[in-house]
ChimeraX commands (.cxc) that place a marker at each C-alpha (Angstrom):
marker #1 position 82.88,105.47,102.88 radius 0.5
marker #1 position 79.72,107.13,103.85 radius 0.5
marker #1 position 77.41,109.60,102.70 radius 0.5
marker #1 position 76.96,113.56,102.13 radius 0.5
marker #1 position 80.51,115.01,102.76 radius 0.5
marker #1 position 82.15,111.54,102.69 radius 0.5
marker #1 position 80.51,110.33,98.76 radius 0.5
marker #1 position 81.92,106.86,98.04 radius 0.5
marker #1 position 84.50,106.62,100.97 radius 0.5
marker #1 position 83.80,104.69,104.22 radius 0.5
marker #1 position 85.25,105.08,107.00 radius 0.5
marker #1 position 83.61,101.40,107.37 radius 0.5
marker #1 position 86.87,99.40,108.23 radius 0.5
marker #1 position 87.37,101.15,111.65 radius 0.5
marker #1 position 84.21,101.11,112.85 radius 0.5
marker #1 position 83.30,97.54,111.66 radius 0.5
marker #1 position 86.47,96.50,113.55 radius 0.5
marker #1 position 85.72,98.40,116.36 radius 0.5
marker #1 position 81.79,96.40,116.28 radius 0.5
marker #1 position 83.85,93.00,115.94 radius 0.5
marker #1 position 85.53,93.96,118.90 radius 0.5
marker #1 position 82.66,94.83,121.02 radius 0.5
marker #1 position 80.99,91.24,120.00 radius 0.5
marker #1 position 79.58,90.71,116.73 radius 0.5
marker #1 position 78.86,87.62,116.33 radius 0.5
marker #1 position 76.87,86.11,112.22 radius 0.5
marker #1 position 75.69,87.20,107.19 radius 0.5
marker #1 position 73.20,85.07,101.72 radius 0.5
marker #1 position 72.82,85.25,98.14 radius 0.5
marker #1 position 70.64,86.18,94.90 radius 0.5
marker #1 position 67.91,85.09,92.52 radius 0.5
marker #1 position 67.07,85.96,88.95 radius 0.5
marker #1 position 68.54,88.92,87.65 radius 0.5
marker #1 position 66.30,91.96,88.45 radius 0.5
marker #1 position 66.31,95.11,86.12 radius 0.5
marker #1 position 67.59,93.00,83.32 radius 0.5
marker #1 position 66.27,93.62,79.54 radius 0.5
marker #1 position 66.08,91.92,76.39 radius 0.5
marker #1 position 68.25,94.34,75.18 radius 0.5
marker #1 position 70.99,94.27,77.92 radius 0.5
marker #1 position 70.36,90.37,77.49 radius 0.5
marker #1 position 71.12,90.36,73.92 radius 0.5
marker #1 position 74.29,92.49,73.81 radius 0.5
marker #1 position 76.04,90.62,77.01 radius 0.5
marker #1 position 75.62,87.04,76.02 radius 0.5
marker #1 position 79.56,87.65,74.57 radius 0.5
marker #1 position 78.79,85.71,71.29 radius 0.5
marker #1 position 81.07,86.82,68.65 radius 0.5
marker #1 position 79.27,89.25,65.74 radius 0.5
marker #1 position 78.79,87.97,62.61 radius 0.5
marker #1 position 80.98,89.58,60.10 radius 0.5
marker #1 position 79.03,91.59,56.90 radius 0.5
marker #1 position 79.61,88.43,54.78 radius 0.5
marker #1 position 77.74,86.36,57.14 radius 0.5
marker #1 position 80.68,84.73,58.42 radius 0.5
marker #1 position 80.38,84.03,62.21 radius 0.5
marker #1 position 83.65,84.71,64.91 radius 0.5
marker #1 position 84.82,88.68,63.66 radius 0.5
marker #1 position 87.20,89.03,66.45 radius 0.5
marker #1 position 88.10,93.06,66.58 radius 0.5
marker #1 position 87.65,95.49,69.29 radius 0.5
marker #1 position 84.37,96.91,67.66 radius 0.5
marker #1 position 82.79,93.83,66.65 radius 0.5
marker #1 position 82.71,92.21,70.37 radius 0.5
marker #1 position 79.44,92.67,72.37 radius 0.5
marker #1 position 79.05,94.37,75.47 radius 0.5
marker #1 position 80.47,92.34,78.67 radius 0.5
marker #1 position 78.89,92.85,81.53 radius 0.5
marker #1 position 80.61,92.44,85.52 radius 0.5
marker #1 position 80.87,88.94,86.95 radius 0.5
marker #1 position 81.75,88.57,90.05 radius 0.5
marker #1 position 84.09,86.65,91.04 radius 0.5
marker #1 position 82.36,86.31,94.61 radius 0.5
marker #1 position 79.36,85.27,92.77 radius 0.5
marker #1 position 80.50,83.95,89.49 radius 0.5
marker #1 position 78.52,82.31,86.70 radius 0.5
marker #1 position 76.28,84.77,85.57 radius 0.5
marker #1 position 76.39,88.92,84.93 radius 0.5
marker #1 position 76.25,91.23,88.29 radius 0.5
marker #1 position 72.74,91.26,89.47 radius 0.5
marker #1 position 70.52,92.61,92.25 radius 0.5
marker #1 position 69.42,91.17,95.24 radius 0.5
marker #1 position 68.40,92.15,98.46 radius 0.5
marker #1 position 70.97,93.44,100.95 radius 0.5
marker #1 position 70.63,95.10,104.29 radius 0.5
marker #1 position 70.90,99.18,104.34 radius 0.5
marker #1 position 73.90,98.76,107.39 radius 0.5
marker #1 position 76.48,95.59,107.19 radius 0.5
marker #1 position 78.39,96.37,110.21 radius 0.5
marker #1 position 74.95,95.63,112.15 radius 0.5
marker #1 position 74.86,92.24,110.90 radius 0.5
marker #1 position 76.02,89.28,113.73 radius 0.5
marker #1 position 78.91,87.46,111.84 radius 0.5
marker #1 position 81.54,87.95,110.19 radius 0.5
marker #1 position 79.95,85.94,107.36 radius 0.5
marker #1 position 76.78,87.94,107.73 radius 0.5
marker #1 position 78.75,90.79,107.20 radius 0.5
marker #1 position 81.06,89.96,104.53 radius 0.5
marker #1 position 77.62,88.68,102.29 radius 0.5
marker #1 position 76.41,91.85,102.96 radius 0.5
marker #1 position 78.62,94.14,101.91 radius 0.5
marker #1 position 79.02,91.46,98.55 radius 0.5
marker #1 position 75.22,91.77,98.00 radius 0.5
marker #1 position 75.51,95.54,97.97 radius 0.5
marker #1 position 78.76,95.49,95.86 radius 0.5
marker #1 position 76.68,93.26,93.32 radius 0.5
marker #1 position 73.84,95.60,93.30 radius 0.5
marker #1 position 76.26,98.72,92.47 radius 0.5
marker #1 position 77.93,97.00,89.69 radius 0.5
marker #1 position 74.65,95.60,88.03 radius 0.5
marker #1 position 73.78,99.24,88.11 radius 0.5
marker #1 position 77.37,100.15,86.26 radius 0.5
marker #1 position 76.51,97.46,83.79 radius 0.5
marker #1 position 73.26,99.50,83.07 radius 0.5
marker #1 position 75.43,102.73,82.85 radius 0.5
marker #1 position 77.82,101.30,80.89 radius 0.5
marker #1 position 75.81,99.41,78.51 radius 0.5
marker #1 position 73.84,102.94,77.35 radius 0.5
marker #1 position 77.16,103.87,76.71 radius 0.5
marker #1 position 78.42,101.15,74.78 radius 0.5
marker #1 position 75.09,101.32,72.61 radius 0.5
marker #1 position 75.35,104.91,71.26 radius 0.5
marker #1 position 79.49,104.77,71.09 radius 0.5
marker #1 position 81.12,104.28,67.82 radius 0.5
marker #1 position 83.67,101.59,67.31 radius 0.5
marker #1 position 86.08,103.16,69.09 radius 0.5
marker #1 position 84.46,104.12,72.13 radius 0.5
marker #1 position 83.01,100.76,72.53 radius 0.5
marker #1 position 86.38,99.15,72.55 radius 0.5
marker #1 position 87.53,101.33,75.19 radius 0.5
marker #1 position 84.61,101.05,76.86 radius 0.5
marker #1 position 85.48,97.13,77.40 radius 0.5
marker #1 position 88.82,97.90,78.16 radius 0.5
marker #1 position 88.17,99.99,80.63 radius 0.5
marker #1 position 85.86,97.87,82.16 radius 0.5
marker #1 position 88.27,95.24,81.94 radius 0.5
marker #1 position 91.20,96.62,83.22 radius 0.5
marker #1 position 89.15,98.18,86.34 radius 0.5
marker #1 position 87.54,95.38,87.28 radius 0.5
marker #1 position 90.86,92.93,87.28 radius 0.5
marker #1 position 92.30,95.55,89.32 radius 0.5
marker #1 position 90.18,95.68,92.18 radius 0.5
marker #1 position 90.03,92.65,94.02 radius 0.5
marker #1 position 94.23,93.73,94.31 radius 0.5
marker #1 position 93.64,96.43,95.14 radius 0.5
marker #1 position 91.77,95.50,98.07 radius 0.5
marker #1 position 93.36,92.48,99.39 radius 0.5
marker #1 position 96.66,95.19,99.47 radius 0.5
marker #1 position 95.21,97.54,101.35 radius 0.5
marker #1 position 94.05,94.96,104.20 radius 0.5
marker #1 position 96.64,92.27,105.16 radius 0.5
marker #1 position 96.69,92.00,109.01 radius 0.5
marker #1 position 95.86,88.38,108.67 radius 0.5
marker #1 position 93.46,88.45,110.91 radius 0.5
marker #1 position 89.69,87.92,109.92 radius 0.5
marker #1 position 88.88,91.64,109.98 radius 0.5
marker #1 position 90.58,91.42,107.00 radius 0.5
marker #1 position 88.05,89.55,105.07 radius 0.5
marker #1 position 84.96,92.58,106.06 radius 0.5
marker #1 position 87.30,95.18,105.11 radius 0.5
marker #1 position 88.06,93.70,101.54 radius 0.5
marker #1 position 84.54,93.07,101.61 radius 0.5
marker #1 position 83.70,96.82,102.28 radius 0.5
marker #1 position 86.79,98.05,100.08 radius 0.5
marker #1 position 84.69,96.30,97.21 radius 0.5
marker #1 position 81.80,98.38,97.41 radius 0.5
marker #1 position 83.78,101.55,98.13 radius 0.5
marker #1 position 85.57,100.65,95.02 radius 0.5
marker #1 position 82.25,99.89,92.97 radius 0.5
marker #1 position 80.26,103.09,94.29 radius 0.5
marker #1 position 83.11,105.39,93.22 radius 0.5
marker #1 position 83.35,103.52,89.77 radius 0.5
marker #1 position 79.55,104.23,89.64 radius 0.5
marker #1 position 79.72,107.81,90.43 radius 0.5
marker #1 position 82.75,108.76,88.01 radius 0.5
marker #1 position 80.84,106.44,84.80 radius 0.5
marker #1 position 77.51,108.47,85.98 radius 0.5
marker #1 position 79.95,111.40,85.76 radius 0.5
marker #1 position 79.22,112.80,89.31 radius 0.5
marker #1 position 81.43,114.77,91.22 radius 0.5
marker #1 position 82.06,113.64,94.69 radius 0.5
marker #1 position 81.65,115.93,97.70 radius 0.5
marker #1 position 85.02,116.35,99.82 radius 0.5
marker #1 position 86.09,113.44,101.91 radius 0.5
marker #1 position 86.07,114.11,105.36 radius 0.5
marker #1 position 88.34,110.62,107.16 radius 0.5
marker #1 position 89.99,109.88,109.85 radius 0.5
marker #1 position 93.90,110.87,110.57 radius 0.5
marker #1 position 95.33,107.93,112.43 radius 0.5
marker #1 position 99.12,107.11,114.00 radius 0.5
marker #1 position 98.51,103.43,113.89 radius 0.5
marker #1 position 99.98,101.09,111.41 radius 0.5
marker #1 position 97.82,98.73,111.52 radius 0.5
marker #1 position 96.05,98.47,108.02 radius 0.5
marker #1 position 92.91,98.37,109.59 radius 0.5
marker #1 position 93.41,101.38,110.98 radius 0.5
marker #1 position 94.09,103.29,108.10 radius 0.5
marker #1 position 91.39,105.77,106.28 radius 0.5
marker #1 position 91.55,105.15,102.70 radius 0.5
marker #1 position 90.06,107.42,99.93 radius 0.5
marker #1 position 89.15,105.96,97.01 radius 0.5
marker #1 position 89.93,107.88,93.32 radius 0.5
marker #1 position 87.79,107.32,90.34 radius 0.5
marker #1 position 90.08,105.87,88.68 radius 0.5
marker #1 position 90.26,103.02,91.64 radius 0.5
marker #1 position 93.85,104.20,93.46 radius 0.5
marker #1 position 93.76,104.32,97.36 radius 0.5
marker #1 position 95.62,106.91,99.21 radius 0.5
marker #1 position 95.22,107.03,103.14 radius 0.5
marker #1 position 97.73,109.00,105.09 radius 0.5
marker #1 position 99.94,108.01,108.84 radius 0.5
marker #1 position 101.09,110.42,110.99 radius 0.5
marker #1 position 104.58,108.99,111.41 radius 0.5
marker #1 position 106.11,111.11,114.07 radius 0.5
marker #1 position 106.75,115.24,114.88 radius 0.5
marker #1 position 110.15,117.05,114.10 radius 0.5
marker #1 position 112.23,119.57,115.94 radius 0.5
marker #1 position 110.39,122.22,114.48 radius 0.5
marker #1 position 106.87,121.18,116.29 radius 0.5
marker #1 position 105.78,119.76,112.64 radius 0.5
marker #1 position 104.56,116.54,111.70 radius 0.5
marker #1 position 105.87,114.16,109.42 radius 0.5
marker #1 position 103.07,112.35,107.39 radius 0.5
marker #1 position 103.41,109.48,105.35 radius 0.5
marker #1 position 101.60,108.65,102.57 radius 0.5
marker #1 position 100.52,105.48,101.20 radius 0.5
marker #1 position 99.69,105.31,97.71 radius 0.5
marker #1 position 97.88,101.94,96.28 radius 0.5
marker #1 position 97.60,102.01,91.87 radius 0.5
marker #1 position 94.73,101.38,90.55 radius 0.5
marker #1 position 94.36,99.96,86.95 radius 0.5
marker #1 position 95.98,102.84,85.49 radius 0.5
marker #1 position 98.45,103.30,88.11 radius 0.5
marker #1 position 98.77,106.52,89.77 radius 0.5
marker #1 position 101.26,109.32,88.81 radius 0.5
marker #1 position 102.78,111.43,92.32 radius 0.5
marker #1 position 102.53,114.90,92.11 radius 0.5
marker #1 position 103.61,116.10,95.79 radius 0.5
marker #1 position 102.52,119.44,95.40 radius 0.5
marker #1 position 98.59,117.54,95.46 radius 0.5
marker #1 position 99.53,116.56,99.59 radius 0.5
marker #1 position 99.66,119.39,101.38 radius 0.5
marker #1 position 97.93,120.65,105.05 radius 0.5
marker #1 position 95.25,123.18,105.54 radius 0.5
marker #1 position 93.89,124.93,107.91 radius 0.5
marker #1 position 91.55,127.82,106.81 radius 0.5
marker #1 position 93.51,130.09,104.38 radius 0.5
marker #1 position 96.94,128.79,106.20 radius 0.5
marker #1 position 98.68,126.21,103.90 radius 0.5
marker #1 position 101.53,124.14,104.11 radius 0.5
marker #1 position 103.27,122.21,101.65 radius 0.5
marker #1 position 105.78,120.47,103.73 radius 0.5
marker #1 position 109.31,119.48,102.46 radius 0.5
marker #1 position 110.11,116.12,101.01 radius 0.5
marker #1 position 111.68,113.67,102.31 radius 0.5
marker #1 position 114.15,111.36,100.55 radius 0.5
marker #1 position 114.00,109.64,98.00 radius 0.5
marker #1 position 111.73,112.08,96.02 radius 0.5
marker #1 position 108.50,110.58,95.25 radius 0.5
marker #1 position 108.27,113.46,92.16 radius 0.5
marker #1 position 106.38,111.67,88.78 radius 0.5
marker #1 position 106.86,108.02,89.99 radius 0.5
marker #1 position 103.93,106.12,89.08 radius 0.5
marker #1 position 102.53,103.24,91.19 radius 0.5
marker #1 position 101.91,100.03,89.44 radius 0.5
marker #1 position 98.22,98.71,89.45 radius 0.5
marker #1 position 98.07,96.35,92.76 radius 0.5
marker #1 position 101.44,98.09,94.08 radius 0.5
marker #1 position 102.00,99.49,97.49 radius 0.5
marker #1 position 104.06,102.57,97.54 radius 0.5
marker #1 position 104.71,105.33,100.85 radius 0.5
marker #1 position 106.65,108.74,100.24 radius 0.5
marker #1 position 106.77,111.13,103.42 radius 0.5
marker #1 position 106.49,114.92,103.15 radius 0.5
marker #1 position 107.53,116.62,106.82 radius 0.5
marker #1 position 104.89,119.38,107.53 radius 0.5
marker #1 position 107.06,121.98,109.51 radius 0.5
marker #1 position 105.55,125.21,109.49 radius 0.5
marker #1 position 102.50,123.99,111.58 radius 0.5
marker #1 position 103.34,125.94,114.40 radius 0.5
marker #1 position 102.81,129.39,112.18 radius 0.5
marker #1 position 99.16,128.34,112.04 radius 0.5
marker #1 position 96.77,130.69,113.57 radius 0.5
marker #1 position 94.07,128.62,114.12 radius 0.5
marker #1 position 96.03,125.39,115.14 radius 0.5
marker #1 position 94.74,125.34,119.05 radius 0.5
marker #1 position 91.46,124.88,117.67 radius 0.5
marker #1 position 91.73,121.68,115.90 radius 0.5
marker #1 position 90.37,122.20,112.17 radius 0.5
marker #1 position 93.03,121.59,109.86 radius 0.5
marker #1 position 93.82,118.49,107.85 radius 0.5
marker #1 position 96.16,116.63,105.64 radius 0.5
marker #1 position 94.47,117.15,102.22 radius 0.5
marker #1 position 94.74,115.48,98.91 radius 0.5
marker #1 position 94.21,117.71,96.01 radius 0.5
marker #1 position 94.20,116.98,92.10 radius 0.5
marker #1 position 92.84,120.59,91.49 radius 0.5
marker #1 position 90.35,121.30,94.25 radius 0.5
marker #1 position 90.46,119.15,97.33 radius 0.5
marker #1 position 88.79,116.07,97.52 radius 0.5
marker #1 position 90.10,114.34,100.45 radius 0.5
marker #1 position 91.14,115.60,103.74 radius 0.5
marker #1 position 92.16,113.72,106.61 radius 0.5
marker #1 position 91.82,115.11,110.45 radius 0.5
marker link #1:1,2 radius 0.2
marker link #1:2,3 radius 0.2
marker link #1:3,4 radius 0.2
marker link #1:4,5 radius 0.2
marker link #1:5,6 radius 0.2
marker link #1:6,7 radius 0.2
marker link #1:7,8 radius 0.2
marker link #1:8,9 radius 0.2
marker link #1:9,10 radius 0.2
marker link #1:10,11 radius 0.2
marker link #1:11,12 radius 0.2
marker link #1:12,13 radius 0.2
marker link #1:13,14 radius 0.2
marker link #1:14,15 radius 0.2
marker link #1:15,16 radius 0.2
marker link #1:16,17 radius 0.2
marker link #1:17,18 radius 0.2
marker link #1:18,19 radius 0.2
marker link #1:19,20 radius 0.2
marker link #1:20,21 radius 0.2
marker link #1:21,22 radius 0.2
marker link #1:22,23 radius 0.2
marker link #1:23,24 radius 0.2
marker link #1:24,25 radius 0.2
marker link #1:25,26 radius 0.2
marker link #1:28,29 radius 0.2
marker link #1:29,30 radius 0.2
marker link #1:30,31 radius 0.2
marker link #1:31,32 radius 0.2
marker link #1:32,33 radius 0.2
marker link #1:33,34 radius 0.2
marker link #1:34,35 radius 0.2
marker link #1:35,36 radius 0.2
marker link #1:36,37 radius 0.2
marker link #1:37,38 radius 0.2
marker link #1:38,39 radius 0.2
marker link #1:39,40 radius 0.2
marker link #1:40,41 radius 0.2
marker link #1:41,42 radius 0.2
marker link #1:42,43 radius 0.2
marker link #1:43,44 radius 0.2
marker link #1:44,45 radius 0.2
marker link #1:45,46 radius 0.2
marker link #1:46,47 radius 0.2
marker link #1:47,48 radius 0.2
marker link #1:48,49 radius 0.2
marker link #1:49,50 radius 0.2
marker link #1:50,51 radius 0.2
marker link #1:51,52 radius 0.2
marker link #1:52,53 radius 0.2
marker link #1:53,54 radius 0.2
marker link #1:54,55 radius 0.2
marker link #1:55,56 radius 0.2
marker link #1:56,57 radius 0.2
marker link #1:57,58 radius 0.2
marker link #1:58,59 radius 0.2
marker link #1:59,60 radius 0.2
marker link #1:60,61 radius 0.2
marker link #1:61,62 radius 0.2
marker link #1:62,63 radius 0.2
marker link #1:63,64 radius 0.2
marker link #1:64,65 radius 0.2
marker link #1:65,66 radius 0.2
marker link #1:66,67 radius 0.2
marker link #1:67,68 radius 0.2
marker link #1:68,69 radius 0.2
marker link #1:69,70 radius 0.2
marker link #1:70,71 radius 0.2
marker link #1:71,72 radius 0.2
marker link #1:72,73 radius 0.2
marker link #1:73,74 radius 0.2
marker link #1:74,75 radius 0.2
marker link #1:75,76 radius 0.2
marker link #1:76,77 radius 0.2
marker link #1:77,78 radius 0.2
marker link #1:78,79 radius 0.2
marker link #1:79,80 radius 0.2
marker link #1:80,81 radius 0.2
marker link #1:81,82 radius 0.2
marker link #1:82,83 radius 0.2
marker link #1:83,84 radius 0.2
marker link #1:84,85 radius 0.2
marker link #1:85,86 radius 0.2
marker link #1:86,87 radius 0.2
marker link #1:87,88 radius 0.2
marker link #1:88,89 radius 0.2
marker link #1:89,90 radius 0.2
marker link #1:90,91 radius 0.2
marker link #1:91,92 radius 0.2
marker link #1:92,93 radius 0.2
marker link #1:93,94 radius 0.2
marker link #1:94,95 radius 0.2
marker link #1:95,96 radius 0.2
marker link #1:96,97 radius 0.2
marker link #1:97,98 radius 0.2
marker link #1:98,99 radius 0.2
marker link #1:99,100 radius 0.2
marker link #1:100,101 radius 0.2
marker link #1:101,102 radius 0.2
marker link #1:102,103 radius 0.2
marker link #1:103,104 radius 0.2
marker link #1:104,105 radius 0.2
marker link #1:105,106 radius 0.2
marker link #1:106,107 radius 0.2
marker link #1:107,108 radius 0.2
marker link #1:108,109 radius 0.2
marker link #1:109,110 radius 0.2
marker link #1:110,111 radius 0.2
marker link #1:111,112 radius 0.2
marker link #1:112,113 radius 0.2
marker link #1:113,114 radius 0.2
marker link #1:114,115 radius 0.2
marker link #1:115,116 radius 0.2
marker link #1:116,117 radius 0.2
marker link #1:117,118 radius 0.2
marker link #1:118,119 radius 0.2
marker link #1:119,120 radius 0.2
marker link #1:120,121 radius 0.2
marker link #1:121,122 radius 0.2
marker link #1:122,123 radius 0.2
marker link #1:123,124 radius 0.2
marker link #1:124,125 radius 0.2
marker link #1:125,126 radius 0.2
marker link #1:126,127 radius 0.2
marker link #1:127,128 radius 0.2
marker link #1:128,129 radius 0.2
marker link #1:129,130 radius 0.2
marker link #1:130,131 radius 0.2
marker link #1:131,132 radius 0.2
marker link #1:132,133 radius 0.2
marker link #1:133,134 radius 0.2
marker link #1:134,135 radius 0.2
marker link #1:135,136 radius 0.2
marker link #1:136,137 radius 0.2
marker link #1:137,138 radius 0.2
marker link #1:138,139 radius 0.2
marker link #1:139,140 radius 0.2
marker link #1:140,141 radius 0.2
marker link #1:141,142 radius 0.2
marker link #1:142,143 radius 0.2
marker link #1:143,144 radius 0.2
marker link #1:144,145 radius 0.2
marker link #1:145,146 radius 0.2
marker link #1:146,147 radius 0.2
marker link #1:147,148 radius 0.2
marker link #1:148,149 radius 0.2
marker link #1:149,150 radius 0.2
marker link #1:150,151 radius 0.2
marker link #1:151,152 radius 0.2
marker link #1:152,153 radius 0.2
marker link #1:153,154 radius 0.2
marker link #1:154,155 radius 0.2
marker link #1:155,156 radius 0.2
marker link #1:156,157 radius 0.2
marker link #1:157,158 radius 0.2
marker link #1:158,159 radius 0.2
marker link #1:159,160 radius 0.2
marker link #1:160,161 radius 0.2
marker link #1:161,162 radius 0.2
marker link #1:162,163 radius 0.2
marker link #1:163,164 radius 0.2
marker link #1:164,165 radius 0.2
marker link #1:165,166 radius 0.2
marker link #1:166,167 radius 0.2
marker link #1:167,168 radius 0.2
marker link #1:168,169 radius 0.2
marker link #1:169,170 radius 0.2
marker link #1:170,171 radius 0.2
marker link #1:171,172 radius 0.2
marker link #1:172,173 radius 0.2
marker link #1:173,174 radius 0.2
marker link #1:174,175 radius 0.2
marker link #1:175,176 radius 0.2
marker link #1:176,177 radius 0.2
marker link #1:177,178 radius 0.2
marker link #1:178,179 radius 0.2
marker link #1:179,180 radius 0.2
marker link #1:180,181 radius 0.2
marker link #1:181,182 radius 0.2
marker link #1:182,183 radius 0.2
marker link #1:183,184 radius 0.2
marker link #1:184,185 radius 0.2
marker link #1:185,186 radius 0.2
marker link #1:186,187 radius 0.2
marker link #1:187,188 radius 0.2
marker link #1:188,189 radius 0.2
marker link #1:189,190 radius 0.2
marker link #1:190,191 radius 0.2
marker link #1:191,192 radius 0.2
marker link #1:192,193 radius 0.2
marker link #1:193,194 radius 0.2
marker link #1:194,195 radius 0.2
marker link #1:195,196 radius 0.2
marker link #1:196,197 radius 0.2
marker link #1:197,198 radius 0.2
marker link #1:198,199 radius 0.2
marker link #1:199,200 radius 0.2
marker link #1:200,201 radius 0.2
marker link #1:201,202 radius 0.2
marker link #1:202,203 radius 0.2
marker link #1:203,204 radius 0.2
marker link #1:204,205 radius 0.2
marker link #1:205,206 radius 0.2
marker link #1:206,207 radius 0.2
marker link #1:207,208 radius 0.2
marker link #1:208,209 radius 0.2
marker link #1:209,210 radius 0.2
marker link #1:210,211 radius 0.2
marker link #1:211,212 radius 0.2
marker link #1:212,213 radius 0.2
marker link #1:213,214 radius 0.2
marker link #1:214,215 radius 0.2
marker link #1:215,216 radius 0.2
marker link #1:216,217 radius 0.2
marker link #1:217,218 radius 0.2
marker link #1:218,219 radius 0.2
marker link #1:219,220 radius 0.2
marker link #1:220,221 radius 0.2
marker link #1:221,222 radius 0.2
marker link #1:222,223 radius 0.2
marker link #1:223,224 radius 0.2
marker link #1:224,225 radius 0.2
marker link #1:225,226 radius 0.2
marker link #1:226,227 radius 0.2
marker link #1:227,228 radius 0.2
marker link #1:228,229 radius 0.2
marker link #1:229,230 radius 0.2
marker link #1:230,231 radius 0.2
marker link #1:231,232 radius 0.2
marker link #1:232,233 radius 0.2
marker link #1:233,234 radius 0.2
marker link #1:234,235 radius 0.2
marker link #1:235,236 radius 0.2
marker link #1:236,237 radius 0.2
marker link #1:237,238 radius 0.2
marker link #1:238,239 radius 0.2
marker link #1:239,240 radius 0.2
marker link #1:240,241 radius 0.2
marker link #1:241,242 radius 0.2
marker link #1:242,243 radius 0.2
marker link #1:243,244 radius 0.2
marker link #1:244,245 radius 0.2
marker link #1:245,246 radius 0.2
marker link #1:246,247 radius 0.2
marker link #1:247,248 radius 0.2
marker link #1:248,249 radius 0.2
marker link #1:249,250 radius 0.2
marker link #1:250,251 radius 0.2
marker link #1:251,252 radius 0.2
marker link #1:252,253 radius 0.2
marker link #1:253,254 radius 0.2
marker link #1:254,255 radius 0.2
marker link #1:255,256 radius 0.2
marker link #1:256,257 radius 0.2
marker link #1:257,258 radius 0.2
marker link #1:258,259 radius 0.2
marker link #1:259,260 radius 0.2
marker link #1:260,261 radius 0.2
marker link #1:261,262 radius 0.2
marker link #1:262,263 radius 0.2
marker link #1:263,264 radius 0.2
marker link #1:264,265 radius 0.2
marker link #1:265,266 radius 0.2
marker link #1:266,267 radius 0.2
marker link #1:267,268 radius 0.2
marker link #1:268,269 radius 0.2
marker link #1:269,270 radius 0.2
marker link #1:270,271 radius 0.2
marker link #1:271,272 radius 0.2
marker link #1:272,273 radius 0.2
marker link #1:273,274 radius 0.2
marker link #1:274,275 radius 0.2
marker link #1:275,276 radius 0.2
marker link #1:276,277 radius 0.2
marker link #1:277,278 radius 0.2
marker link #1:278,279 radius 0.2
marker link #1:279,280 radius 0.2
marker link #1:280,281 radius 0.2
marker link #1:281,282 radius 0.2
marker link #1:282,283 radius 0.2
marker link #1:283,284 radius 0.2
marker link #1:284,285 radius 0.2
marker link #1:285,286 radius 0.2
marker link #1:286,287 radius 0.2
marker link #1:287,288 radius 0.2
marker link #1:288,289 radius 0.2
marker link #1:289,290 radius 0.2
marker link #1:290,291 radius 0.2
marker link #1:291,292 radius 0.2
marker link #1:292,293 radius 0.2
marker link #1:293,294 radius 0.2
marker link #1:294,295 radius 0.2
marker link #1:295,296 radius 0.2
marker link #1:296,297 radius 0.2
marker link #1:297,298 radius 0.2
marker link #1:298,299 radius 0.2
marker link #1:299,300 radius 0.2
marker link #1:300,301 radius 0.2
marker link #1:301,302 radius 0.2
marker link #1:302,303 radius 0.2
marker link #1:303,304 radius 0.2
view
């Protein structure tokens, strides 16, 4: 979404719908694979090894080569680069758009393969076969992933799966690079609407975006939360959801049924709600600067 505080999360699906509705109107393609090597060449073409006897089709873990992204937007050959504009929501079609943000996704995963690959080349057995797993499992969860977290039916839809992609990809990038991500700064929201919704994206490919649901008698604010697995699934801790506002804190109380250790499914859609009712004890509330955060050790996402 974004850049400097926001690092791999885009805040792209609001304002691209926001664009569509003030009149965009119409977005191509790529050529021969740029970057490639013979070496990358070599270890993708997914022949089998031949075993030490000479024998042709060893079928473990260790033995396979390297496999490289295909897209399935662009299938038929390993992610590649090609051209794509710097800004997607400025194209004038939905298409436009859409083949921009898939151009871009394509780029970033062509540049994973390159990660990945150096990886893969100086692992042992071991590493290399979790190396493809990994790989595997991420990639087959993503497109899911997506397509759950944007379902209005309408045709926005198709941009923000589009954009989801490459949020996806860039995060996948970053955490194989082994970068740290700034803190997320998104967009709190009381609509429903999918589109409307903030997502952050984890590096291991979950989606967590956040409603605000409705106040209690206290003058709090119930929040729900809405949780999307990524290939590994995602474990709830509640005690990682809390607002903040400075040094004021507040953890909110649960609401039924607890949410405690379940773990979303890759693909699955799951909301818990924690009521936030000690908001009114915050000092520096009138002023606007606290936010629903989402912390696995220090904060990485907060939502305002």
């Amino acid at each position: 979404m974004g850049q400097g505080r926001v690092s791999g999360v885009r805040l792209a699906p609001v304002a691209v719908a926001v664009a569509l509705v003030g009149g965009l109107a119409a977005c191509g393609g790529s050529a021969a694979p740029a970057g490639s090597n013979s070496t990358q060449t070599a270890q993708s073409t997914g022949a089998p090894a031949a075993s030490p006897s000479g024998t042709a089709g060893a079928t473990t873990a260790s033995s396979r080569q390297f496999t490289p992204i295909v897209e399935p937007f662009d299938p038929g050959h390993p992610a590649r680069n090609s051209p794509a504009p710097a800004s997607c929501g400025g194209q004038q079609t939905t298409l436009a758009i859409t083949q921009c943000f898939e151009d871009r996704t394509e780029n970033t995963d062509a540049a994973i393969d390159t990660v990945q690959l150096a990886h893969y080349t100086s692992g042992s057995p071991p590493q290399r076969a979790a190396i493809l797993a990994d790989d595997s499992a991420w990639l087959s969860a993503r497109q899911p992933v997506c397509a759950r977290a944007f379902h209005s039916g309408g045709t926005i839809d198709r941009i923000n799966v589009a954009s989801c992609l490459l949020d996806e990809s860039t995060t996948r990038l970053n955490a194989v690079k082994g970068i740290i991500p700034a803190e997320a700064r998104l967009k709190a929201t009381d609509n429903p609407n999918p589109s409307a919704l903030a997502w952050y994206t984890t590096p291991a490919g979950s989606r967590i975006a956040m409603l605000d649901t409705q106040g209690d008698q206290s003058g709090g604010v119930i929040i729900s939360w809405v949780i999307i697995g990524g290939a590994d699934g995602f474990i709830i801790n509640p005690r990682q959801f809390y607002f903040r506002d400075g040094s004021f804190s507040d953890q909110g109380v649960l609401q039924a049924p607890s949410p405690a250790s379940h773990r979303v499914a890759a693909g699955v859609q799951y909301q818990f709600g924690i009521d936030y009712s000690h908001l009114s004890a915050d000092p520096s509330a009138a002023k606007g600067t606290g936010g629903y955060v989402y912390a696995p050790g220090a904060p990485v996402a907060i939502w305002r």
